[in-house]
LUMNUKOL-191062 format. One line per field, with one value per residue (C-alpha): z, x, y; residue number from 1; residue in one letter. Coordinates in nm, 3 decimals. Example, Ala and Ser with C-alpha at 12.3 -4.5 7.8 and 13.67 -1.06 7.14 Angstrom:
2
w <- (0.780/0.714)
u <- (1.230/1.367)
v <- (-0.450/-0.106)
pos <- (1/2)
code <- (A/S)
//
This chain:
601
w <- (9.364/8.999/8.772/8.424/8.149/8.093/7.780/7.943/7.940/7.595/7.601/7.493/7.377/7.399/7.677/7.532/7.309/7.548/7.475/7.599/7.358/7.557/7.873/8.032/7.848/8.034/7.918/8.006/7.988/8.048/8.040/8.329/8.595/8.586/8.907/9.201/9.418/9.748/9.899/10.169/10.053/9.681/9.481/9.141/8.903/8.591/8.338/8.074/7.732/7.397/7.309/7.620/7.950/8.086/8.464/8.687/9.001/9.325/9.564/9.820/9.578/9.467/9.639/9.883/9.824/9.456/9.646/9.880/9.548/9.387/9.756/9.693/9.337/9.265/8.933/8.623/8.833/8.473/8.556/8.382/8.467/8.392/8.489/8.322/8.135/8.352/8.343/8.571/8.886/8.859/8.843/8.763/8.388/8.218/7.948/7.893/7.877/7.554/7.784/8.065/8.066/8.149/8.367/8.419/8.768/8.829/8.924/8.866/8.852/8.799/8.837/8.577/8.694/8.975/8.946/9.159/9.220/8.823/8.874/8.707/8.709/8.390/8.237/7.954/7.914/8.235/8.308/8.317/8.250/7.905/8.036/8.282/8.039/7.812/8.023/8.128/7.787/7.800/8.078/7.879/7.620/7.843/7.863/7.607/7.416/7.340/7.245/7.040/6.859/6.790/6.640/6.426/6.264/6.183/6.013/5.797/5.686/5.610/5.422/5.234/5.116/5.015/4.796/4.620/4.540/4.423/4.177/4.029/4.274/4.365/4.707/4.705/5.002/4.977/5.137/5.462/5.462/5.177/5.036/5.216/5.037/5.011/4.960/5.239/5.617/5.767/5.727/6.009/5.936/6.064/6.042/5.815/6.049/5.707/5.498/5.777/5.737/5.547/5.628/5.481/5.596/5.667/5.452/5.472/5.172/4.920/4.647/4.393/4.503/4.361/4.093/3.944/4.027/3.700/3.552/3.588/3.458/3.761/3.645/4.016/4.307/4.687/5.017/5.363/5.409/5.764/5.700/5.923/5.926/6.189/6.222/6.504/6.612/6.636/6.771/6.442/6.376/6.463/6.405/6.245/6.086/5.812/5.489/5.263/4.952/4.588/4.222/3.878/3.528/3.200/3.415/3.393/3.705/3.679/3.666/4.019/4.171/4.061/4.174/4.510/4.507/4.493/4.733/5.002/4.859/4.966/5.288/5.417/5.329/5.442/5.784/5.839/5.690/5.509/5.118/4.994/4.709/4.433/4.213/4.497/4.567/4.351/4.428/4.305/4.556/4.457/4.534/4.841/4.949/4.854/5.000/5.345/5.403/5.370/5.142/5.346/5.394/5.652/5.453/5.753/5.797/5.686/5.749/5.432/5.376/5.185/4.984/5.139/5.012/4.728/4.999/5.230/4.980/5.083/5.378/5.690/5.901/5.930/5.973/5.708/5.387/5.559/5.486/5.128/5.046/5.131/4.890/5.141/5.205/5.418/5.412/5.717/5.761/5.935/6.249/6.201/6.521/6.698/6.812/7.160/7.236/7.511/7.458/7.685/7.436/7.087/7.309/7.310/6.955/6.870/7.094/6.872/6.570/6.708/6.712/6.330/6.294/6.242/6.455/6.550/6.476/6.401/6.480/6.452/6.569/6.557/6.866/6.917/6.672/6.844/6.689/6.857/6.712/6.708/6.414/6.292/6.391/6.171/5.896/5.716/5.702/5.343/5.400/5.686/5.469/5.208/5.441/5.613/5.263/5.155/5.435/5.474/5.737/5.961/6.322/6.572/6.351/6.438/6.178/6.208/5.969/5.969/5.771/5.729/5.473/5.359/5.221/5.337/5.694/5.646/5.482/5.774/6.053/5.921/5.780/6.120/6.315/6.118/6.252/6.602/6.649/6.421/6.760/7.009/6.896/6.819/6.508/6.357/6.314/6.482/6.256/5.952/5.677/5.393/5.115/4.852/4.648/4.622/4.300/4.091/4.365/4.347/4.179/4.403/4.702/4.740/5.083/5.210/5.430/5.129/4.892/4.620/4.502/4.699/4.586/4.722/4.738/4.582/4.295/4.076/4.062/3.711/3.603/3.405/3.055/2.985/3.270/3.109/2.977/3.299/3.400/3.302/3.324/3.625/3.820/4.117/3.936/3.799/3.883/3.936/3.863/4.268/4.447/4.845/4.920/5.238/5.504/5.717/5.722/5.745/5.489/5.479/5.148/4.872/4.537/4.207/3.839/3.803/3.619/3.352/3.064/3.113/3.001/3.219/3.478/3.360/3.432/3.760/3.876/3.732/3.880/4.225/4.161/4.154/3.928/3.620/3.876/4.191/4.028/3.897/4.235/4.410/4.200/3.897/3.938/3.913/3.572/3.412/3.468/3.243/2.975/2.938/2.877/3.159/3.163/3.223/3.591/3.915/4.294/4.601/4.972/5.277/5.623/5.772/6.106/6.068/5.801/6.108/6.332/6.087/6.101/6.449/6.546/6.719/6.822/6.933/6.642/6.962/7.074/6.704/6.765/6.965/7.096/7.001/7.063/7.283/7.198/7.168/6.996/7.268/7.436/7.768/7.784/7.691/7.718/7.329/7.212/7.436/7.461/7.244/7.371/7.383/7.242/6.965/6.822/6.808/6.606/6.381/6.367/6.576/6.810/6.984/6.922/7.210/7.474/7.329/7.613/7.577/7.755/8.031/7.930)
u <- (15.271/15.237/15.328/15.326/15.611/15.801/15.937/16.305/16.188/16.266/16.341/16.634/16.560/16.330/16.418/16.531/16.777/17.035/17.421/17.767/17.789/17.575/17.790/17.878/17.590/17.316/16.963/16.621/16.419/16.058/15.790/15.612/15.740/15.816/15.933/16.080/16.377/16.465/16.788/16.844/17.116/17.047/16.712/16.656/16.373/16.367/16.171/15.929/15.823/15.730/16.095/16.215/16.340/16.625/16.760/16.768/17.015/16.970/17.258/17.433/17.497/17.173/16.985/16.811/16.460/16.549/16.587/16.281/16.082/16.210/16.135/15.744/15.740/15.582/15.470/15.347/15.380/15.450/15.789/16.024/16.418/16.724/17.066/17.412/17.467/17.718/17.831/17.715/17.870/18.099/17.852/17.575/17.547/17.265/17.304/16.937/16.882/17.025/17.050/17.185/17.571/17.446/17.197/17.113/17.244/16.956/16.949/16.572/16.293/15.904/15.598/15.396/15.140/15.039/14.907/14.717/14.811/14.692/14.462/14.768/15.121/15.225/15.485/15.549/15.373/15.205/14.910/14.628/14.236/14.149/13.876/14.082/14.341/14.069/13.871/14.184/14.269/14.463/14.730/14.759/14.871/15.142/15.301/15.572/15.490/15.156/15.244/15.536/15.285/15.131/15.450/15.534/15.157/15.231/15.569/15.410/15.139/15.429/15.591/15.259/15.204/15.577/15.522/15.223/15.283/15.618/15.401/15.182/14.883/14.671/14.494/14.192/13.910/13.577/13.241/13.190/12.829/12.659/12.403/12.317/12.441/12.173/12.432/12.723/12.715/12.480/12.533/12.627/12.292/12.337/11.975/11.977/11.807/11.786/11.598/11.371/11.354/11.647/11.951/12.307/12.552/12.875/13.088/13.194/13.458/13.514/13.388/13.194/13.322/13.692/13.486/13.367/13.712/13.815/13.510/13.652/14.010/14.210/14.360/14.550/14.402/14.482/14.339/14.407/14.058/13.833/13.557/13.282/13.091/12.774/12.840/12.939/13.283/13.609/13.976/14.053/13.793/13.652/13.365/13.560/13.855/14.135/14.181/14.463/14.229/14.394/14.259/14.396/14.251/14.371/14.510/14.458/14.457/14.819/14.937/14.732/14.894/15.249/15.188/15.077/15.377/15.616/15.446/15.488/15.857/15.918/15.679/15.911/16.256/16.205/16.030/16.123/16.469/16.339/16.424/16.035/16.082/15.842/15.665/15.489/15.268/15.000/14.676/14.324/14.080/13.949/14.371/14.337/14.015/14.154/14.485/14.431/14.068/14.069/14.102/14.355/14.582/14.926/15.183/15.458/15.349/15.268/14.956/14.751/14.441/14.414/14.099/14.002/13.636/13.724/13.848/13.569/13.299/13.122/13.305/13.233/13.230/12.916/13.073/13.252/13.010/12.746/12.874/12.957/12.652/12.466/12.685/12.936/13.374/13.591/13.977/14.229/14.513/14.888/14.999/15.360/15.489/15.174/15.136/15.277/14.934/14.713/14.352/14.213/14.430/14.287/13.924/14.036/14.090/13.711/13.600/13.731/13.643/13.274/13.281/13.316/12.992/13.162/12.993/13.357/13.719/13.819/14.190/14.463/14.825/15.127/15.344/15.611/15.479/15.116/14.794/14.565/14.241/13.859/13.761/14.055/13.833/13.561/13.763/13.920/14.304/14.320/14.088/14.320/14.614/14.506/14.393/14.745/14.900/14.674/14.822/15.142/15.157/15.487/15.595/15.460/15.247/14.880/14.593/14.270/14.010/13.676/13.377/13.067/12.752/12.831/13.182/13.212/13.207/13.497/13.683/13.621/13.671/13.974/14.115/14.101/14.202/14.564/14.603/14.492/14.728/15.020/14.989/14.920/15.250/15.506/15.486/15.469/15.766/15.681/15.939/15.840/15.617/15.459/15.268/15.048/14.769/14.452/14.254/13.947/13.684/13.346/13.134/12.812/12.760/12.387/12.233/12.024/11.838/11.794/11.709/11.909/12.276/12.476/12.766/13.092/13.276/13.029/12.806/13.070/13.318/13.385/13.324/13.624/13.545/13.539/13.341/13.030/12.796/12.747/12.604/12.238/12.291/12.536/12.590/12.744/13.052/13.101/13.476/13.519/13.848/13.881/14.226/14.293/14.688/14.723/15.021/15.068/14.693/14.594/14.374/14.565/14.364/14.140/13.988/13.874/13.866/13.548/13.301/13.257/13.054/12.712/12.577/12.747/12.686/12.337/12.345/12.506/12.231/12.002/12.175/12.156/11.748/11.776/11.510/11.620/11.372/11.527/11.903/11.844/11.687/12.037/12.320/12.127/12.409/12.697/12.484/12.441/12.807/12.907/12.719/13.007/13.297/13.419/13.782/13.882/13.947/14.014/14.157/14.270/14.228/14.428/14.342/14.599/14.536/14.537/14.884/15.013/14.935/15.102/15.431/15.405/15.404/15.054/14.779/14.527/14.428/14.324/14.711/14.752/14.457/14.499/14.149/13.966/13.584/13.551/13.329/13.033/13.111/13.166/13.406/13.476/13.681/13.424/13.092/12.996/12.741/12.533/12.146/12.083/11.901/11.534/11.622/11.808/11.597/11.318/11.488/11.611/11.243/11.362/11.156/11.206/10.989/10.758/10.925/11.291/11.540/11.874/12.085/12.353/12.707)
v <- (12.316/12.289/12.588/12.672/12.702/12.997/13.086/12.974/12.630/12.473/12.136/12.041/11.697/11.397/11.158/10.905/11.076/11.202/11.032/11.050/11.297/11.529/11.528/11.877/12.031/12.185/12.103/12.087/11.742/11.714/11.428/11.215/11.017/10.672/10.612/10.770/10.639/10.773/10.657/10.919/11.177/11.038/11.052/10.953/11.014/10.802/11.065/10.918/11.009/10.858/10.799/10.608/10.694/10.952/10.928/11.247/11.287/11.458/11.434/11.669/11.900/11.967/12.298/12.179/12.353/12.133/11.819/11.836/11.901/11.619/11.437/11.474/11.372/11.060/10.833/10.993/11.336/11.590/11.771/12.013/11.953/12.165/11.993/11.865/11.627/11.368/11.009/10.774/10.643/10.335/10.012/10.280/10.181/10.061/9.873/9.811/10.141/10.377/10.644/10.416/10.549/10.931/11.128/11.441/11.628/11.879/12.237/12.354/12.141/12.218/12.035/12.102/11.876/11.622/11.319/11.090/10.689/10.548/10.261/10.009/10.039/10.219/9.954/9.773/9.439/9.436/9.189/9.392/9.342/9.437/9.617/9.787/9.911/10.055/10.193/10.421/10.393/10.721/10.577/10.240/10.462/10.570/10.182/10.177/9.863/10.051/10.360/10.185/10.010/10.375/10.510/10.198/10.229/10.606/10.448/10.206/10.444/10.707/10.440/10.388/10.720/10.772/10.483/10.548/10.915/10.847/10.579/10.847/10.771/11.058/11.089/11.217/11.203/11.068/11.133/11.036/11.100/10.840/10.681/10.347/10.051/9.747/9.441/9.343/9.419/9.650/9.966/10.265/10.488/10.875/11.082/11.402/11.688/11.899/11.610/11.479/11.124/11.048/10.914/10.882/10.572/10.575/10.420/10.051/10.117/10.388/10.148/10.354/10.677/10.520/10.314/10.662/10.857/10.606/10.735/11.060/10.999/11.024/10.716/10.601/10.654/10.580/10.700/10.547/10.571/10.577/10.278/10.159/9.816/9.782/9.365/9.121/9.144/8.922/8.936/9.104/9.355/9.682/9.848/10.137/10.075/10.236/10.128/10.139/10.161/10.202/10.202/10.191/10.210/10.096/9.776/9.361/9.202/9.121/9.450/9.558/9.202/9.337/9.708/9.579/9.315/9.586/9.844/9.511/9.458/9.824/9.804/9.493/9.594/9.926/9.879/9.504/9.480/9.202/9.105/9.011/8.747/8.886/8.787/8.649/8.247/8.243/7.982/7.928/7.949/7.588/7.460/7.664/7.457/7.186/7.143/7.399/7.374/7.765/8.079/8.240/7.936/7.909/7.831/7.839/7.445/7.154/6.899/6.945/6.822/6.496/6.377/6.006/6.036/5.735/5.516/5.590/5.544/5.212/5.094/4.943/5.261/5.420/5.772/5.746/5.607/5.781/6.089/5.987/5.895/6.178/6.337/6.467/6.378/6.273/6.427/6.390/6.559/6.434/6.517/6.438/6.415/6.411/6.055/6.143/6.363/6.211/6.096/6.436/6.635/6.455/6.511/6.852/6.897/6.706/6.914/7.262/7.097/7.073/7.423/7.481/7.222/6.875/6.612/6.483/6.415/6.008/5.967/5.695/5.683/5.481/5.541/5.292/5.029/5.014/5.137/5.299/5.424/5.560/5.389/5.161/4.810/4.927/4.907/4.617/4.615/4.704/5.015/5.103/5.047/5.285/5.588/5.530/5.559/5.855/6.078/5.971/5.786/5.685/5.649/5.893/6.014/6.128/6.150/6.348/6.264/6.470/6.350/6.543/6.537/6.915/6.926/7.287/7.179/6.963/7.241/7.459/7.236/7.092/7.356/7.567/7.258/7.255/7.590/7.462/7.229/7.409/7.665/7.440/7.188/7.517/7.475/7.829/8.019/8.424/8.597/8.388/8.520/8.374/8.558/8.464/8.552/8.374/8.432/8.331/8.336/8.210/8.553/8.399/8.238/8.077/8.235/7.962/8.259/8.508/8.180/8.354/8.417/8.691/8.897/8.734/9.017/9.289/9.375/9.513/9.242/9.101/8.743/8.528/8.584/8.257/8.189/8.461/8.187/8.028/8.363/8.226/7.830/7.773/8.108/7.937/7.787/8.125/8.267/8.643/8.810/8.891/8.875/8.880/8.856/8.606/8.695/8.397/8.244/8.613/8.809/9.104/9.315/9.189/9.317/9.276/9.407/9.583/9.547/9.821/9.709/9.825/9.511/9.251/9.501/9.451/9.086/9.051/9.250/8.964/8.679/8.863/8.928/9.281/9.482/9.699/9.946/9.851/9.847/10.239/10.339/10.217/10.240/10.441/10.693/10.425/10.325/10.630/10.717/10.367/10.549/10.799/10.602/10.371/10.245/9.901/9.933/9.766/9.824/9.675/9.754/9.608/9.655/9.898/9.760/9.410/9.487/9.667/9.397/9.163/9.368/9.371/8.988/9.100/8.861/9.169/9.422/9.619/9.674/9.910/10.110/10.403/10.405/10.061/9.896/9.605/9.284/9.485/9.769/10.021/10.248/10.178/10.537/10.727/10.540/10.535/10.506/10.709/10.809/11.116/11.437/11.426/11.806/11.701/11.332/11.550/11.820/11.492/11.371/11.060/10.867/10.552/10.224/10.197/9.972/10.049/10.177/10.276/10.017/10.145/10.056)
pos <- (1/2/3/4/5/6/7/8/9/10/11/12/13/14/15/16/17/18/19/20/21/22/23/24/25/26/27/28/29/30/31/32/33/34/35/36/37/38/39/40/41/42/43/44/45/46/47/48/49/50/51/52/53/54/55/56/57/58/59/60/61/62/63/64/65/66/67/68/69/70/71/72/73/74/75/76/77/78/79/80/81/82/83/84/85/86/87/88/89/90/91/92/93/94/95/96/97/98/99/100/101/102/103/104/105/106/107/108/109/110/111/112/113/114/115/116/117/118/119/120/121/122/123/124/125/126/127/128/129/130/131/132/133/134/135/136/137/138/139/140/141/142/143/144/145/146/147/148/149/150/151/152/153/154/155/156/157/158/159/160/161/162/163/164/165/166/167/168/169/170/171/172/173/174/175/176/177/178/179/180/181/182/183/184/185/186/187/188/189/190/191/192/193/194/195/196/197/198/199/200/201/202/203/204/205/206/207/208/209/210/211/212/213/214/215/216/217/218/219/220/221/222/223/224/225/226/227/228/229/230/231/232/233/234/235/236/237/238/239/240/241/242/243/244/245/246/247/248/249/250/251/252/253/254/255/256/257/258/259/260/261/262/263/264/265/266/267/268/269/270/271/272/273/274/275/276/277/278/279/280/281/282/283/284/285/286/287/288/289/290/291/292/293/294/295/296/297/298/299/300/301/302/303/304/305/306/307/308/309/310/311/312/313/314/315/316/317/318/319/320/321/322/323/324/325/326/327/328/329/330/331/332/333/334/335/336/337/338/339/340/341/342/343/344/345/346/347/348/349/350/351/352/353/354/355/356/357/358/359/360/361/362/363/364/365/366/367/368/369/370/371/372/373/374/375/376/377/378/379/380/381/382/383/384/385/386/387/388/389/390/391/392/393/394/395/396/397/398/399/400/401/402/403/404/405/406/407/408/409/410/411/412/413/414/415/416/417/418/419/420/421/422/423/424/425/426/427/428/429/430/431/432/433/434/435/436/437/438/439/440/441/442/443/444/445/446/447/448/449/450/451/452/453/454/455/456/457/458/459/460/461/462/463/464/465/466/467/468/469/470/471/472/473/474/475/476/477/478/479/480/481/482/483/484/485/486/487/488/489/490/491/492/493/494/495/496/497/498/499/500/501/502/503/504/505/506/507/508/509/510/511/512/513/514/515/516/517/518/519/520/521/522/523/524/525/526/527/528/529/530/531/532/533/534/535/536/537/538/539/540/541/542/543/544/545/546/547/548/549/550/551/552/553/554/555/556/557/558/559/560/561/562/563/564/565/566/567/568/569/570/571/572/573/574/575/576/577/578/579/580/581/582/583/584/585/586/587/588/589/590/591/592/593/594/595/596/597/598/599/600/601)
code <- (X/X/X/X/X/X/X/X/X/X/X/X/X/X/X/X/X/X/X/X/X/X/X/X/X/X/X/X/X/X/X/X/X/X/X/X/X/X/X/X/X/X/X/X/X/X/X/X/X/X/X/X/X/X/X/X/X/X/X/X/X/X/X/X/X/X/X/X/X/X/X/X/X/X/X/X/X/X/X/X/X/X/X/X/X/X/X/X/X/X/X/X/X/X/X/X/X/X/X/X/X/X/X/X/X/X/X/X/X/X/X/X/X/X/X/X/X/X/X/X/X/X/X/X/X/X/X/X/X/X/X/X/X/X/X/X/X/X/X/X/X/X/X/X/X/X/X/X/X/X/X/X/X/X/X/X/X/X/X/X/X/X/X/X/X/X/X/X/X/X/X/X/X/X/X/X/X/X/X/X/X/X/X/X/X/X/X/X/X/X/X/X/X/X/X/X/X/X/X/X/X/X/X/X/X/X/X/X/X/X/X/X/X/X/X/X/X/X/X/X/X/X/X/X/X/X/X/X/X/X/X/X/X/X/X/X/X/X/X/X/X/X/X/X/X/X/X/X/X/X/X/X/X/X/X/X/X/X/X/X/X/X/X/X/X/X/X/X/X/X/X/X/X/X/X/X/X/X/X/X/X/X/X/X/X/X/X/X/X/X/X/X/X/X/X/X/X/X/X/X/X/X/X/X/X/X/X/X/X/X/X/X/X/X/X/X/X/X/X/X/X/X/X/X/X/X/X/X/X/X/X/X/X/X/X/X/X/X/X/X/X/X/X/X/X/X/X/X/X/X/X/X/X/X/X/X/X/X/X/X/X/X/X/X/X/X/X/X/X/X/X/X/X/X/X/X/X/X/X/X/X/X/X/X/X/X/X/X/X/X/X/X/X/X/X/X/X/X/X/X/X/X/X/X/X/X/X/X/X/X/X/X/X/X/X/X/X/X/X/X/X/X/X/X/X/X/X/X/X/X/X/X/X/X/X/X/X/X/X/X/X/X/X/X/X/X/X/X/X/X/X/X/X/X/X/X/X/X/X/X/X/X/X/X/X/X/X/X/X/X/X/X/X/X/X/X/X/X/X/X/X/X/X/X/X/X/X/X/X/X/X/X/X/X/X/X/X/X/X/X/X/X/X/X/X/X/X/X/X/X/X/X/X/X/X/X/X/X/X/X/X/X/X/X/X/X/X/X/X/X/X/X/X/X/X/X/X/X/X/X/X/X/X/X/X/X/X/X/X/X/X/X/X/X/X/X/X/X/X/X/X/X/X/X/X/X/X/X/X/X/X/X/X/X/X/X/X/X/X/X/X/X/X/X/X/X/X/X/X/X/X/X/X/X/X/X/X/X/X/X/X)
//
């Protein structure tokens, strides 16, 4: 029968606190069950709760209406224990355990609360369906590799704060509720019942509420800051999602770069015991291209790209002068070591490579003094010769060239391949990491859909100054002063200087086609405000659960979250999103396109 506490039942400790120390005290432990075990004239109850795991004793000289209670107790029954503090038996120890050389003998026990038989067994990394585990996502909770995760991401953003304020940043909250933004990923919209037919957004990122906090002379601002982006999902992203999101004024981009450099100094030696070299890696994001095939490059390996476009340029293979010629490359990377993979496992890899748009993967490989090759008699011996020497090439080695008629796909294809085969060889060191900053992004991208330049980060980004004349004859080799800081082939945060000269403001929104009309009706405010005196200024924002998940040694952004989306952006706990009241969409002056029903999750 459960009962209630009474006011005698203060416990004493957390679980997994008790020590030797503690022996011959009597205290009161309380928490769930992790297991029961009956052994006839001896029952013990290992006791859960979010700091490990205490053991309880029942013996012959426990009261007997004690012992029958503890009899009907089963897993993650909720009990309240009073007992002594005593050794354990000879051979008893633990030495798994921190509290595996005591236990508690107990004289009073309570449930506080049955439970019935959970629909997995609550313990630490066991193999259950993703969907299982969230849909109970309260009892996965309950496994301690999850909830540890939980505790460490409270840690870090402890850590974060301590850091900041002690570096004269000021938090301050934004709005939740906001105007909807026109550029970057759809926008949450939520319906104003007071303004019928009006709707704020949720925001994807503090932006130009921070942008005008400078404005106002707050000078350095943080917030770990709730954010919300309505786009298609991956392993490492959420519909909603926390920001660590700072801002300084009166700055160059070198002095946000160091700040940030010595906030992840602190963040590592505190939390990871780790001495971060600072200053930290700096690349251009035309190196990064270049020698990793992507803007967030893995430095804990080798196999760069290599540039064999001169070689290939009006040879005998097809593939390769093809591709030249319409204006295209061809790079390749080494695979040192990698002769020794089979034919189904090189299919394998032309197979992933498809995947990222490349129409396949030629390969060559010396194993054991013998050539074998997909294009290698298509080419003349010189031509073979000089892509050999291009990449390096030496016993057992494997080489993986990619050609395609748009360079970006070989960036891409290649540049996620190394990666590919980094994990699928052991390459990558887990408790390795490798930090660096990649600068001077592209200010545009060209949106073949949109047939006009986009924003590559966002509107208020500001162009390299000596970069400012190509605004009106070349805006697509334009560099911005942006900045993402890369932890191991992961983009961990990003930002910019900002723009705040009203007229280069002025004419990024030209290059991006906005209207002097349009460009007042959207960001008038932000406009008007430059009018008044605008500081240089410019900010950074990291991820908190992907930095967390970094820390970690996590594959799953899910595992730091205490109660994540799945694939399509619901909750499986909780069914969200849900139809709204008929009562309540028409108070909102809301109604449904005809033929539109709410889908069942």
């Amino acid at each position: 029968m459960a009962v209630n506490l009474k006011s005698t039942d203060k416990r004493t400790k957390y679980c997994g606190e008790f020590r030797p120390a503690d022996i011959g005290k009597r205290v009161c432990a309380m928490g769930w069950v992790q297991r029961q075990r009956d052994l006839g004239s001896l029952i013990f109850i290992d006791l859960r709760d979010r700091t490990g795991i205490v053991q309880l004793a029942f013996d012959t000289d426990t009261d007997k209406s004690v012992f029958d209670t503890a009899f009907g107790i089963r897993a993650e029954y909720v009990i309240c224990a009073h007992g002594v503090v005593r050794q354990r038996g000879e051979g008893a120890v633990n030495p798994n355990l921190p509290t595996g050389e005591i236990e508690i003998a107990v004289e009073e026990i309570k449930i506080l609360s049955a439970a019935e038989t959970a629909p997995f067994e609550i313990v630490e990394n066991s193999n259950v369906r993703s969907e299982l585990r969230l849909k109970y996502r309260y009892l996965d909770l309950r496994r301690p590799d999850i909830m540890r995760n939980i505790l460490e991401r409270s840690k870090i953003s402890n850590l974060t704060r301590r850091f900041f304020e002690e570096n004269g940043f000021v938090d301050i909250e934004t709005p939740n509720l906001i105007k909807p933004t026109p550029e970057g990923a759809r926008d949450y919209l939520v319906p104003s019942r007071v303004h019928k037919g009006n709707f704020y957004a949720l925001p994807q990122s503090p932006q130009i509420y921070k942008q005008l906090l400078m404005l106002s002379g707050f000078d350095r601002y943080f917030q770990i800051a709730r954010c919300f982006r309505d786009e298609d999902l991956r392993a490492d992203r959420q519909p909603e999602f926390t920001q660590i999101d700072l801002e300084m004024s009166f700055v160059t981009r070198d002095d946000i770069l160091e700040m940030v450099e010595r906030y992840l100094q602190f963040l590592f030696k505190e939390y990871k015991g780790i001495d971060l070299q600072i200053p930290l890696t700096r690349m251009t994001y035309a190196e990064a291209m270049e020698r990793f095939g992507s803007d967030k490059p893995d430095l804990r390996f080798g196999m760069e790209l290599r540039d064999l476009t001169d070689i290939a340029r009006g040879c005998s293979f097809k593939v390769f002068a093809g591709a030249v010629e319409a204006g295209g490359s061809v790079r390749g990377i080494n695979v040192k070591g990698g002769a020794g993979l089979s034919r189904k496992e090189i299919d394998s890899l032309t197979d992933y490579v498809k995947t990222y748009r490349a129409k396949g993967l030629a390969w060559y490989k010396l194993n054991n003094g013998e050539i074998s090759s997909s294009y290698a008699k298509f080419l003349s011996d010189d031509e073979n010769a000089a892509i050999g020497a291009k990449l390096g090439l030496e016993e057992g080695d494997l080489l993986l060239i990619v050609a395609a008629e748009k360079p970006q796909v070989v960036f891409d294809s290649l540049g996620a391949l190394r990666c590919e085969v980094a994990r699928r060889l052991n390459l990558i060191k887990k408790n390795e990491y490798k930090l660096l900053w990649v600068v001077e992004f592209p200010l545009f991208e060209y949106s073949e859909e949109e047939g006009r330049y986009v924003s590559t980060h966002h509107p208020f980004t500001m162009p390299m100054e000596e970069d400012m004349d190509l605004l009106d004859s070349d805006p697509g080799k334009v560099r911005s002063i942006a900045y993402d800081i890369v932890i191991n082939g992961t983009e961990a945060g990003g930002g910019s200087m900002r723009i705040h000269r009203p007229e280069v403001q002025a004419k990024m929104f030209e290059c991006l086609g906005i209207s002097k009309e349009d460009a007042d009706r959207k960001f008038g405010f932000l406009v008007d405000a430059y009018r008044y005196g605008a500081p240089p200024h410019g900010g950074l924002a990291f991820g908190l659960d992907r930095l967390v998940t970094l820390m970690l040694g996590l594959d799953d952004i899910r595992d730091v979250i205490a109660f994540p989306k799945v694939q399509n952006a619901s909750e499986l706990m909780t069914g969200a999103p849900a139809p709204g009241e008929a009562s309540a969409l028409s108070e909102l002056g809301i109604c449904l396109a005809e033929g539109v029903v709410p889908e069942e999750l």
